[in-house]
mmCIF file of the N, C-alpha and C atoms, coordinates in Angstrom:
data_MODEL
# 
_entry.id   MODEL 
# 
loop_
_atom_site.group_PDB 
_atom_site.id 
_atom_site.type_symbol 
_atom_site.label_atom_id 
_atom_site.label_alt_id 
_atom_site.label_comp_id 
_atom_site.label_asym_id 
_atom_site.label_entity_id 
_atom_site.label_seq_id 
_atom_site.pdbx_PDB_ins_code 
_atom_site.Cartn_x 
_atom_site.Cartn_y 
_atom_site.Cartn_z 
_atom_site.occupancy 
_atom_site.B_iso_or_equiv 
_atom_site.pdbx_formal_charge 
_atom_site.auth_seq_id 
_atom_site.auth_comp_id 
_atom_site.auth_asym_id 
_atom_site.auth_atom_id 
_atom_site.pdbx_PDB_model_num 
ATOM 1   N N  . UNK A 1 1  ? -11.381 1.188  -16.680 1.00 0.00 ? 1  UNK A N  1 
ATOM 2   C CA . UNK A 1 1  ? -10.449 1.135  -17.778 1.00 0.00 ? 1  UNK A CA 1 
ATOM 3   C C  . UNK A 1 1  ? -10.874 2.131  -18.847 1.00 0.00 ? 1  UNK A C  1 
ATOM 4   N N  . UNK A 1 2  ? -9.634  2.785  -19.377 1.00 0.00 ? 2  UNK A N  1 
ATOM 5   C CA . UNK A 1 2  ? -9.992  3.818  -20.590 1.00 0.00 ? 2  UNK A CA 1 
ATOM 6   C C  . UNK A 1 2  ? -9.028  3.749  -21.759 1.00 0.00 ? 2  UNK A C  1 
ATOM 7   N N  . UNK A 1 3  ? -9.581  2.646  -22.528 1.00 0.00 ? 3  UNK A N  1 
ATOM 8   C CA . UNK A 1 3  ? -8.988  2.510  -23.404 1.00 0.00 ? 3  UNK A CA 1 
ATOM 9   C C  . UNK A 1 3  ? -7.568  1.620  -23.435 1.00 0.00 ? 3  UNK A C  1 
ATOM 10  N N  . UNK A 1 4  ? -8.630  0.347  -22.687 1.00 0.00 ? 4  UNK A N  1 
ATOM 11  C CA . UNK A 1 4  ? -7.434  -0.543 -22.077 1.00 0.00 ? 4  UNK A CA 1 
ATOM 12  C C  . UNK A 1 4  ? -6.547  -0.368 -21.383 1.00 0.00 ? 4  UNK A C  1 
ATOM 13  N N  . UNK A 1 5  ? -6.379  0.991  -20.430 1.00 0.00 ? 5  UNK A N  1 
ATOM 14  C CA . UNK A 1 5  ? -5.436  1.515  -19.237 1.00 0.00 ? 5  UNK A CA 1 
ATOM 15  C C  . UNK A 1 5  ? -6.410  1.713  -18.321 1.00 0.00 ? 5  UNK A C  1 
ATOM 16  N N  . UNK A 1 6  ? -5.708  1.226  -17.197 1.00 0.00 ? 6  UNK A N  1 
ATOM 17  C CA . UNK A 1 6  ? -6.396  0.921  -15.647 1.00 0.00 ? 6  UNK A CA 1 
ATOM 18  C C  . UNK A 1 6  ? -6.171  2.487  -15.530 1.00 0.00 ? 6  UNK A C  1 
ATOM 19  N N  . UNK A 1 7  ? -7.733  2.857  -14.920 1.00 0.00 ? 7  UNK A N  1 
ATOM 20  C CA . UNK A 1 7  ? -7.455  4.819  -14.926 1.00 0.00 ? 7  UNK A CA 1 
ATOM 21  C C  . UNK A 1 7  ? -7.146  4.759  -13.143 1.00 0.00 ? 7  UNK A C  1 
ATOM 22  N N  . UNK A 1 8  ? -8.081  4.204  -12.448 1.00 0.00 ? 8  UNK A N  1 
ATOM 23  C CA . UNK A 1 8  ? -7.801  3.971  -11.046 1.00 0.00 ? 8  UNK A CA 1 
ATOM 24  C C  . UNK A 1 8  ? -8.190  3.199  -10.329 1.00 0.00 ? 8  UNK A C  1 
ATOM 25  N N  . UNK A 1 9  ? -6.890  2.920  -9.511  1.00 0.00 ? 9  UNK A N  1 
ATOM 26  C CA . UNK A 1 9  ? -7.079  1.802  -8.773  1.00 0.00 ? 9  UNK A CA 1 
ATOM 27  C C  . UNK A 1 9  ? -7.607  2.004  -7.313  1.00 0.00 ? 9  UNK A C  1 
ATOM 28  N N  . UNK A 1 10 ? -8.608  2.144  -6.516  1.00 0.00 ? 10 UNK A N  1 
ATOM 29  C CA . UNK A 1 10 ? -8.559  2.823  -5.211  1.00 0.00 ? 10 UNK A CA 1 
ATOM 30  C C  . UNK A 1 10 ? -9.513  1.719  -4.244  1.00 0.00 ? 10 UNK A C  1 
ATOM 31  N N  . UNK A 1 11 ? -10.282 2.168  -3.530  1.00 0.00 ? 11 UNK A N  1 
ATOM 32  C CA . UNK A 1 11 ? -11.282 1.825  -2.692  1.00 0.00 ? 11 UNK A CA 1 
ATOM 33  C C  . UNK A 1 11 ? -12.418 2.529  -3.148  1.00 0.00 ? 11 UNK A C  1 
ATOM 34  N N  . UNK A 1 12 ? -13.458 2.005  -3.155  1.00 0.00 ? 12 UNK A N  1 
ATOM 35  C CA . UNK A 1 12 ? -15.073 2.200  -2.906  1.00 0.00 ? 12 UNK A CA 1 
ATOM 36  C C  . UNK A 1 12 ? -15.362 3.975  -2.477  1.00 0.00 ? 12 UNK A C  1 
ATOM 37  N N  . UNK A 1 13 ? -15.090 4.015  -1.346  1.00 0.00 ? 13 UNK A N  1 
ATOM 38  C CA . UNK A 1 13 ? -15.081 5.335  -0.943  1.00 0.00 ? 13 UNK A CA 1 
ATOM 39  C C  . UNK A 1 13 ? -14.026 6.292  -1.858  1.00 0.00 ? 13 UNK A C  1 
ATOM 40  N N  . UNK A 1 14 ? -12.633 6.231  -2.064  1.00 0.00 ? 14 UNK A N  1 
ATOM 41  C CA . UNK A 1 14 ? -12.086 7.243  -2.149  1.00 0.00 ? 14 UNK A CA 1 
ATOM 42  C C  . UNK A 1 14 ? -12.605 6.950  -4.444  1.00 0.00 ? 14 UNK A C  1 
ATOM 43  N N  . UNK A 1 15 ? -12.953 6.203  -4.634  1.00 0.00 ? 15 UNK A N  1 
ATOM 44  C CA . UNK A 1 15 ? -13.466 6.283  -6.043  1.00 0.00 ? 15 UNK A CA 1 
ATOM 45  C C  . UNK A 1 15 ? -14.894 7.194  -6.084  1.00 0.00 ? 15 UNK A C  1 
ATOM 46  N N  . UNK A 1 16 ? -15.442 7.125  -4.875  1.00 0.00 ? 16 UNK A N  1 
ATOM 47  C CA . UNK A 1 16 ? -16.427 8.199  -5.248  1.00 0.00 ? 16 UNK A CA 1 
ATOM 48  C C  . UNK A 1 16 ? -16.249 9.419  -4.580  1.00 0.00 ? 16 UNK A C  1 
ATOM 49  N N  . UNK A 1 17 ? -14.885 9.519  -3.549  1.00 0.00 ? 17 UNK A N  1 
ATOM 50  C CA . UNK A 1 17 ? -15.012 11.111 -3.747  1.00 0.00 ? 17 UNK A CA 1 
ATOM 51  C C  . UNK A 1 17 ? -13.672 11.957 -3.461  1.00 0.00 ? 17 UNK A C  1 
ATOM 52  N N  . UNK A 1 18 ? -12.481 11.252 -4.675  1.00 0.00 ? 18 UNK A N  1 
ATOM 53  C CA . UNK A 1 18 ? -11.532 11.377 -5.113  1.00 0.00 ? 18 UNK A CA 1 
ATOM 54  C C  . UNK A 1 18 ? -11.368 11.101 -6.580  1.00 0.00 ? 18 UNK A C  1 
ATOM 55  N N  . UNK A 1 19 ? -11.966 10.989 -7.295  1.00 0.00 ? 19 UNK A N  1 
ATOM 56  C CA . UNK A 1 19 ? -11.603 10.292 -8.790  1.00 0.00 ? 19 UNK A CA 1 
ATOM 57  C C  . UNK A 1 19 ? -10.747 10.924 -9.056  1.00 0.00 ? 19 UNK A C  1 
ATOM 58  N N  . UNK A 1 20 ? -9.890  10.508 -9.626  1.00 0.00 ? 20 UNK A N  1 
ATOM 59  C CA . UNK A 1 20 ? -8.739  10.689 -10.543 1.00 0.00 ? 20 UNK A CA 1 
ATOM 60  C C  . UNK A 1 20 ? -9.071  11.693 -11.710 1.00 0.00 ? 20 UNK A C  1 
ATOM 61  N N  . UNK A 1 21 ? -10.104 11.610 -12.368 1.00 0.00 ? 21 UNK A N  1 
ATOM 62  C CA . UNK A 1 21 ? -10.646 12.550 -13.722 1.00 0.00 ? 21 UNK A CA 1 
ATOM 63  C C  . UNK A 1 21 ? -11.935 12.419 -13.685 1.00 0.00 ? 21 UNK A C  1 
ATOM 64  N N  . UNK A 1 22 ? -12.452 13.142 -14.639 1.00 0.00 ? 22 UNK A N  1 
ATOM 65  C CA . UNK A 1 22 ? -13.297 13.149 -15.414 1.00 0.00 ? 22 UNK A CA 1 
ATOM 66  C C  . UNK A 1 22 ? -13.878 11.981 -15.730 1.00 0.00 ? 22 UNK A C  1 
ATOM 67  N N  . UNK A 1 23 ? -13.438 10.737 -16.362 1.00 0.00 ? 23 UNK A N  1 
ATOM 68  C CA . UNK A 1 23 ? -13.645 9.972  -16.767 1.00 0.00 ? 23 UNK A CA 1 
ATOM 69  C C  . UNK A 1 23 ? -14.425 8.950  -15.658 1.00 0.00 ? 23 UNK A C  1 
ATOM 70  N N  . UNK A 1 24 ? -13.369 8.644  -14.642 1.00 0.00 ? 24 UNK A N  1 
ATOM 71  C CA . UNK A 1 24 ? -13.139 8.004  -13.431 1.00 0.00 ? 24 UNK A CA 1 
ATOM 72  C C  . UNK A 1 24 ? -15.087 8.758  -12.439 1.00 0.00 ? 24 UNK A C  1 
ATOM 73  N N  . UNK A 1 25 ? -14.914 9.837  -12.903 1.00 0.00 ? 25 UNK A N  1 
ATOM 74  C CA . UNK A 1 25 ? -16.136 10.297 -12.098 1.00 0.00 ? 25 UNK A CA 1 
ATOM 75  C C  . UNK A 1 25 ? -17.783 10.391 -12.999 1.00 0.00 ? 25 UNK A C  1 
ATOM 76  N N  . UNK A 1 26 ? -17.428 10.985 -14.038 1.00 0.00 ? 26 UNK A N  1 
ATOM 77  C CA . UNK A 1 26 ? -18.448 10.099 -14.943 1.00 0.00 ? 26 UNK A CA 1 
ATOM 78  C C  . UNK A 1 26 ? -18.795 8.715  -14.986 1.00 0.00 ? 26 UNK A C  1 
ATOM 79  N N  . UNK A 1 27 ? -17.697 8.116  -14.500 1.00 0.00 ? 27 UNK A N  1 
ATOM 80  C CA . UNK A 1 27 ? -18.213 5.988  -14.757 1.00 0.00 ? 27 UNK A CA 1 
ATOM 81  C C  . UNK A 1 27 ? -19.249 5.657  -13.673 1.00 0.00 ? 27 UNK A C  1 
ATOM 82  N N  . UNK A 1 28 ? -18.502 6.575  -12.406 1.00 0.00 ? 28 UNK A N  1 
ATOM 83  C CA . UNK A 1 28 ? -18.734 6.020  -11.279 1.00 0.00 ? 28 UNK A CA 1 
ATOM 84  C C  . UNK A 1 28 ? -20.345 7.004  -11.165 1.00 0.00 ? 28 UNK A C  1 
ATOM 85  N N  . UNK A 1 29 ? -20.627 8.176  -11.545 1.00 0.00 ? 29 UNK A N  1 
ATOM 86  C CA . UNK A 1 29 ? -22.029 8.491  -11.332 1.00 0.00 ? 29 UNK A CA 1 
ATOM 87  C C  . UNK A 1 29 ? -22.845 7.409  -11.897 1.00 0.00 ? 29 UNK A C  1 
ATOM 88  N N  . UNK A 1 30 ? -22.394 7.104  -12.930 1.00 0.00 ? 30 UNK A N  1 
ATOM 89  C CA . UNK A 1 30 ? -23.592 6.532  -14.435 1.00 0.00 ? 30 UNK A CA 1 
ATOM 90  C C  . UNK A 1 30 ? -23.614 5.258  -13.817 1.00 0.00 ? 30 UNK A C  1 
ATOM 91  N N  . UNK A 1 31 ? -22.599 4.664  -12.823 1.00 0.00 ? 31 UNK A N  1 
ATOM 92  C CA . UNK A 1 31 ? -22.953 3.063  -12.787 1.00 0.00 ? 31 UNK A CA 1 
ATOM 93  C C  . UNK A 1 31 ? -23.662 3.336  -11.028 1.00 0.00 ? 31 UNK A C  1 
ATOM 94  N N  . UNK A 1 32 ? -24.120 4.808  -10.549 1.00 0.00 ? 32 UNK A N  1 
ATOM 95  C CA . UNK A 1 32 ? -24.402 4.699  -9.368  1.00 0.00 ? 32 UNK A CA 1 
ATOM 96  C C  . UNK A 1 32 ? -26.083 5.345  -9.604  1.00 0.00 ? 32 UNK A C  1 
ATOM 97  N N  . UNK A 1 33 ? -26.377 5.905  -10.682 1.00 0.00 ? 33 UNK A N  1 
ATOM 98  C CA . UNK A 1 33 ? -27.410 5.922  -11.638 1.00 0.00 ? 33 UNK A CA 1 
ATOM 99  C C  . UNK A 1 33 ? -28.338 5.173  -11.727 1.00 0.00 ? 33 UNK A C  1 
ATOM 100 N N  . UNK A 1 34 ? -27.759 3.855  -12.576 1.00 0.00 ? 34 UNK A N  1 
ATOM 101 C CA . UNK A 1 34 ? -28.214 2.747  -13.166 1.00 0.00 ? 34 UNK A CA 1 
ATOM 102 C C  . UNK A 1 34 ? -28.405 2.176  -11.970 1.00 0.00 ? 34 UNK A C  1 
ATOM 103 N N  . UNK A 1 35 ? -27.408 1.672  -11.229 1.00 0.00 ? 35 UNK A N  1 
ATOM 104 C CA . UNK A 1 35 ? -28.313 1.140  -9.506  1.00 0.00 ? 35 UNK A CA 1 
ATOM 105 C C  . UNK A 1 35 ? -29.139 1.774  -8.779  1.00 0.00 ? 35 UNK A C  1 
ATOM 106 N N  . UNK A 1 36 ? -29.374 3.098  -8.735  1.00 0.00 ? 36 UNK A N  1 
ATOM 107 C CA . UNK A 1 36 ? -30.915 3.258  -8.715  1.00 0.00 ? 36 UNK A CA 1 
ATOM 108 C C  . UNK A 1 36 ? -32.428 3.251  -8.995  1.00 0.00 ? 36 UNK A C  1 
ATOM 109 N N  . UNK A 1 37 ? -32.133 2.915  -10.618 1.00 0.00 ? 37 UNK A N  1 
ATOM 110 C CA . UNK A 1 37 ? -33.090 2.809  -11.059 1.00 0.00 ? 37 UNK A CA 1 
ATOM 111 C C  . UNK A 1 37 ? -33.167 1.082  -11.165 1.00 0.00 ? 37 UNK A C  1 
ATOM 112 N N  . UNK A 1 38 ? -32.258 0.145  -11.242 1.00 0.00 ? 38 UNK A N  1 
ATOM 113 C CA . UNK A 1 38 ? -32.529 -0.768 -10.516 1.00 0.00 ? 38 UNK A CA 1 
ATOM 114 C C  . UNK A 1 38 ? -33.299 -0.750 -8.997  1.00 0.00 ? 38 UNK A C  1 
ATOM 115 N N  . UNK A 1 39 ? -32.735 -0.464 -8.340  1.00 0.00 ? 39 UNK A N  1 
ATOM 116 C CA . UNK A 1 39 ? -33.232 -0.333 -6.945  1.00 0.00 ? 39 UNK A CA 1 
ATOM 117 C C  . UNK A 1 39 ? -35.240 0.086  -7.075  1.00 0.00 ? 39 UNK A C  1 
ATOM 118 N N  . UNK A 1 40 ? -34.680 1.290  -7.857  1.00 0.00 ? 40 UNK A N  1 
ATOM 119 C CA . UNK A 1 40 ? -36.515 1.517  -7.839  1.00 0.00 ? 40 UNK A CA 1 
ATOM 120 C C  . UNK A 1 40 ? -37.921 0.615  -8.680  1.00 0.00 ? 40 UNK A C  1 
ATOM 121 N N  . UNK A 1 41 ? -37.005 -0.350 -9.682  1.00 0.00 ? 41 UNK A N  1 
ATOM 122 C CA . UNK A 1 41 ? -37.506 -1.047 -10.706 1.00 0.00 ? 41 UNK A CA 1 
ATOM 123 C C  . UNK A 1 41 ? -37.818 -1.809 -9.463  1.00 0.00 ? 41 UNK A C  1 
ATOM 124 N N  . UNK A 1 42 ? -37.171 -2.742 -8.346  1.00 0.00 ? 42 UNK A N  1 
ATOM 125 C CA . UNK A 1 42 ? -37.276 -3.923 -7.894  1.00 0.00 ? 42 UNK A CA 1 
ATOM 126 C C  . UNK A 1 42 ? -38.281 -3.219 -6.283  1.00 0.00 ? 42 UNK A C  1 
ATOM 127 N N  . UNK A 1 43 ? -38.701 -2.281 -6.836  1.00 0.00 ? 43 UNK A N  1 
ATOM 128 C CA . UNK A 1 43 ? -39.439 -2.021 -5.395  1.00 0.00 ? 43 UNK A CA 1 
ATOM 129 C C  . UNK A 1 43 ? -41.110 -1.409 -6.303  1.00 0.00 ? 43 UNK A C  1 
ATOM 130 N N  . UNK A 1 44 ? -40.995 -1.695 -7.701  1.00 0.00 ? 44 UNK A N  1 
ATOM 131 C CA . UNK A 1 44 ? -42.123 -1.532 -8.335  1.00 0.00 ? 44 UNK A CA 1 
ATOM 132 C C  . UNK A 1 44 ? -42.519 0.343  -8.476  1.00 0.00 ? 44 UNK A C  1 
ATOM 133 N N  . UNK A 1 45 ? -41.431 0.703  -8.720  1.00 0.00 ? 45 UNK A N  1 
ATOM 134 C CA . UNK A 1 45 ? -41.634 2.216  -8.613  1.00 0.00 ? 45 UNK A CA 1 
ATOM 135 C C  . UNK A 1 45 ? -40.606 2.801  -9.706  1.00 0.00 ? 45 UNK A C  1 
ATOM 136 N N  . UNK A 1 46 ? -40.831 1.482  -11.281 1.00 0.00 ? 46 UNK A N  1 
ATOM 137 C CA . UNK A 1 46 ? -40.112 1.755  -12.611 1.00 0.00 ? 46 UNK A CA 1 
ATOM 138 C C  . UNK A 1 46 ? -41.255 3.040  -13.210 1.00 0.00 ? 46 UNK A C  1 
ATOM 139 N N  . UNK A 1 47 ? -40.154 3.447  -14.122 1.00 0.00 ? 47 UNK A N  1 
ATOM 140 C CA . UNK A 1 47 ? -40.797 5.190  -15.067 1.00 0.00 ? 47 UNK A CA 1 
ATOM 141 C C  . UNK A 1 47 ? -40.863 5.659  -14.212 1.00 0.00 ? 47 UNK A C  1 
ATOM 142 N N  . UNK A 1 48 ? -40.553 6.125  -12.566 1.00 0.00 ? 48 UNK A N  1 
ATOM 143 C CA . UNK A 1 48 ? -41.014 7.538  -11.999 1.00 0.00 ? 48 UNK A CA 1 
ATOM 144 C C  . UNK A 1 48 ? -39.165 7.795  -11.947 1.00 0.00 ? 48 UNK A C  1 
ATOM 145 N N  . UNK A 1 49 ? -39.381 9.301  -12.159 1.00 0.00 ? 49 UNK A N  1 
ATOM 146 C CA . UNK A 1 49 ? -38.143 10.107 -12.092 1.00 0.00 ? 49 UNK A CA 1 
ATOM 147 C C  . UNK A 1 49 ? -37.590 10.094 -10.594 1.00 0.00 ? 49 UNK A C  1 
# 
């Protein structure tokens, strides 16, 4: 959502490599980001780049 408008509606796959904008592809790096560094926090390998 951007600004209370649904930007896109799709599937899993075609949201990461179709986005609609800018926006839509910025969300989807930053929240695929943050689950990595989850991922690496829970395997005890937090602060390494």
């Amino acid at each position: 959502m951007k600004n209370g408008t649904l930007v896109q509606w799709d599937t899993p796959y075609a949201l990461h490599h179709a986005p609609a904008d800018t926006f839509v592809e910025n969300f989807i790096r930053r929240e695929a980001l943050m689950a990595q560094r989850a991922q690496a926090y829970l395997r005890g390998e937090a602060g390494q780049p």
